[in-house]
N, C-alpha and C positions, 0 to 999 in steps of 0.2 A: 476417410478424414480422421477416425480416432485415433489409427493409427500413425497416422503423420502426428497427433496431437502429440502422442505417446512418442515418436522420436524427437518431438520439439520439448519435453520435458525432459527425456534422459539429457539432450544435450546441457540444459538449464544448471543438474545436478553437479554437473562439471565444472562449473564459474563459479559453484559455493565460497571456493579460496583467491578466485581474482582480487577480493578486495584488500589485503593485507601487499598484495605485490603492487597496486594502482603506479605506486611513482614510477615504477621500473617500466610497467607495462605499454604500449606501446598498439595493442592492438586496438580493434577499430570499435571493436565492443564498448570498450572504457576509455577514448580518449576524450577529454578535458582541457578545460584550459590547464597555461601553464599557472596560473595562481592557486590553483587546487592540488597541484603535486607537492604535497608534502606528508611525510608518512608521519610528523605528528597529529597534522590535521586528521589523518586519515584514520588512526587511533581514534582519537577523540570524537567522530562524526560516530565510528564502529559503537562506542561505549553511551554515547547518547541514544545510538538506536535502538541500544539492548536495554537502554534506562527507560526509556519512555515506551516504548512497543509491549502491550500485552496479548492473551490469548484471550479470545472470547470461544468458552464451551455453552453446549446447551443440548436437549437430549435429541434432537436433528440433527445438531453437526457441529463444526468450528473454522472460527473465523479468527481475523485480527482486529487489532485499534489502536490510538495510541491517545494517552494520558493528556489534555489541553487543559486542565484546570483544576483547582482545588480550593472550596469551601471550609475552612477548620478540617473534620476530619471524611468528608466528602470530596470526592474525587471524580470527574466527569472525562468520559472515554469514548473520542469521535471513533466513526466505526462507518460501515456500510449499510443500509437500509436492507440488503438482502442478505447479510449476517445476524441480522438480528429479526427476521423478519413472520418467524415461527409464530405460534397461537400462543409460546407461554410470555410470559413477560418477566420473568428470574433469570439471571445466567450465573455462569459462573466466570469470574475473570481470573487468570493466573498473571501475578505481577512478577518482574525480574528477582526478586528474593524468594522466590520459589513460593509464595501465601498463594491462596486462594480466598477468592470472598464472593460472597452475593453479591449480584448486582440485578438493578433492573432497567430494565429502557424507559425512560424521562418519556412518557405520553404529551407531556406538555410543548415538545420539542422537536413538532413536524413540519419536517421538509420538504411537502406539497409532492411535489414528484422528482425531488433528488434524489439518486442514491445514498442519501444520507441517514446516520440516526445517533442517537446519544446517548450513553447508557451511563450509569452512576455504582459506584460502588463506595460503601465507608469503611476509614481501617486508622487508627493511632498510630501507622507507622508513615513515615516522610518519603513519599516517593516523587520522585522528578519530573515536574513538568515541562513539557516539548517548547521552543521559543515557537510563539508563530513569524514564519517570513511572509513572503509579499512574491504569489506565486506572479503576479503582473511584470516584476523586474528578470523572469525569466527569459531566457532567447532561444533557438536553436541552438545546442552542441554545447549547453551549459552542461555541468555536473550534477547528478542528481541518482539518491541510494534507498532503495525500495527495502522495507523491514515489514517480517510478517511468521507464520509459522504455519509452513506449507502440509497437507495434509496426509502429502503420500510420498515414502520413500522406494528409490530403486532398488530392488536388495540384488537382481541379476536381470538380464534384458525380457526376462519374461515374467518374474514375478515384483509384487511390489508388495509394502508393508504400512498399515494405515499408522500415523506418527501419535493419536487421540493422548495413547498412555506417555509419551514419549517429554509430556510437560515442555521446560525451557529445551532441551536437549532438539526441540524442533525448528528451532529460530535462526532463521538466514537473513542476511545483510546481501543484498546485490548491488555492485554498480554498475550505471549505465549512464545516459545522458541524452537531454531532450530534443527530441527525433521529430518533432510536428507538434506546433502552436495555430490551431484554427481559431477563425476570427469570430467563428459563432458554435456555440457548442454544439452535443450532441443532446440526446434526451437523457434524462436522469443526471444531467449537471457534466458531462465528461468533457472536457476540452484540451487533458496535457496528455501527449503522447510521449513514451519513450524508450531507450533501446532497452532496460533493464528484462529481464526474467521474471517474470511474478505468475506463482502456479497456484493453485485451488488452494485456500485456505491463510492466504497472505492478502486476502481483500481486507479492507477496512484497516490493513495496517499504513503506516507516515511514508511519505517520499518526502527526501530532504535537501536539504541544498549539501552545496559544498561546507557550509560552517554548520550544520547541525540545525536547520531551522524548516519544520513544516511546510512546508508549500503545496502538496496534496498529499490526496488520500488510492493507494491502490483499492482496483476493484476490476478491470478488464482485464484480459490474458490475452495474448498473441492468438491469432489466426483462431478468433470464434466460431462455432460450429455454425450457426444463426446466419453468418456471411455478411453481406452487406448492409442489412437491415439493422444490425446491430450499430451501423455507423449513420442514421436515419440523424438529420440536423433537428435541432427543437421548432423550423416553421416549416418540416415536412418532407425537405429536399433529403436526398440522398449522391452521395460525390459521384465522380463519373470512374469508372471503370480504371482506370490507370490510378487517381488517387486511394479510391479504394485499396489497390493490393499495395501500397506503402503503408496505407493507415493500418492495413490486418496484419502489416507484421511487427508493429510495435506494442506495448501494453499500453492501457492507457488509465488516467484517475481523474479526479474530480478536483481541479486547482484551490487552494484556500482560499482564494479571493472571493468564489462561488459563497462558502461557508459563512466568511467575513458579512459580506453582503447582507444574506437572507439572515443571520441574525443580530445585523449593525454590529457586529465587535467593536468594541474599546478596549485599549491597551489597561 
């Protein structure tokens, strides 16, 4: 199985540049409505994901997040509950102008048994905050682009190269498009499946619509070692055997609506 893991990554490494070609594109991986082909759009959705998407370091590992709010010179970074899930409570965040800053996970700001968490960093400089969308107006075969910074690069079919020191230079945009909307979620908040690529270390970063706007958060990969149990419903059930191998081959995240909810947002 890790091996299949490992040829389902090489392949991943390949669709790095899909997104720049989307209008032209035609294959099955990235088809979209026709209201989202436009390569200004497609620009524009690219450079909001590199504005708003950071890295979260820490001395276990790294993960991603992306930017949802800012206090004067406070700034609050939704993320994954299992990127930030270590014994320290500091991290380091690297924002798109190459800074680094402290940060730490907001204790006050738990999400029972989501995979959720919050982490805060402060800095005098103006960095862009993510629009939240309305993951509920999603459908199947809509558009939608997974940003995060993946942990391990292909250097040849047999070795690979950990990305840690590699800062912004590790940051991928994928597109893809949502592949399965269950009516009841999974445990830990999961209910948006979709065709996009998302590999180790691109949890806790934005999935966005076609105009640049929040709608979940990445946190599952294609085809989990775990198997079906990983797709265990929140009253217990588990799919039946056919739905299963659909749902294992998409990635899947945590819709904002879930986010929305448990902490009543206001615009």
């Amino acid at each position: 199985m890790f091996s299949y893991r490992l040829r389902i990554f090489t392949i991943s490494l390949l669709l790095t540049g899909l997104l720049f070609s989307l209008a032209k594109d035609t294959h099955e991986h990235i088809s979209i409505k026709p209201a989202a082909i436009s390569e200004n759009l497609n620009r524009e959705v690219s450079e909001i994901a590199r504005l708003v998407t950071v890295r979260i370091l820490s001395d276990s590992g790294s993960g991603s997040g992306v930017i949802i709010g800012r206090n004067g010179e406070n700034y609050r970074v939704l993320t994954n509950n299992h990127v930030v899930a270590g014994n320290t409570q500091n991290y380091t965040v690297l924002t798109a102008d190459g800074q680094t800053h402290i940060a730490k996970r907001l204790s006050s700001s738990q999400f029972s048994r989501l995979d959720l968490a919050l982490v805060e960093f402060t800095s005098r400089e103006s960095y862009r905050v993510v629009e939240i969308g309305n993951s509920h107006k999603l459908a199947v075969g809509d558009a939608v682009f997974g940003a995060g910074f993946p942990n391990w690069h292909w250097i040849d079919a047999k070795a690979i190269e950990n990305t840690r020191n590699w800062g912004l230079k590790a940051f991928r945009l994928t597109a893809g498009k949502v592949g399965m909307l269950p009516e009841k979620s999974f445990v830990e908040g999961y209910q948006l499946g979709y065709t996009n690529d998302i590999t180790e270390g691109m949890s806790g970063g934005p999935v966005l619509d076609s105009r640049g706007r929040l709608v979940g958060v990445n946190g599952r990969l294609k085809y989990p070692l775990a198997g079906i149990e990983v797709f265990t419903f929140v009253d217990g059930s588990v799919p039946s055997e056919g739905v299963f191998r659909e749902m294992e081959a998409l990635s899947w995240g945590i819709p904002i609506e879930i986010f929305k909810e448990w902490v009543n947002w206001r615009k």
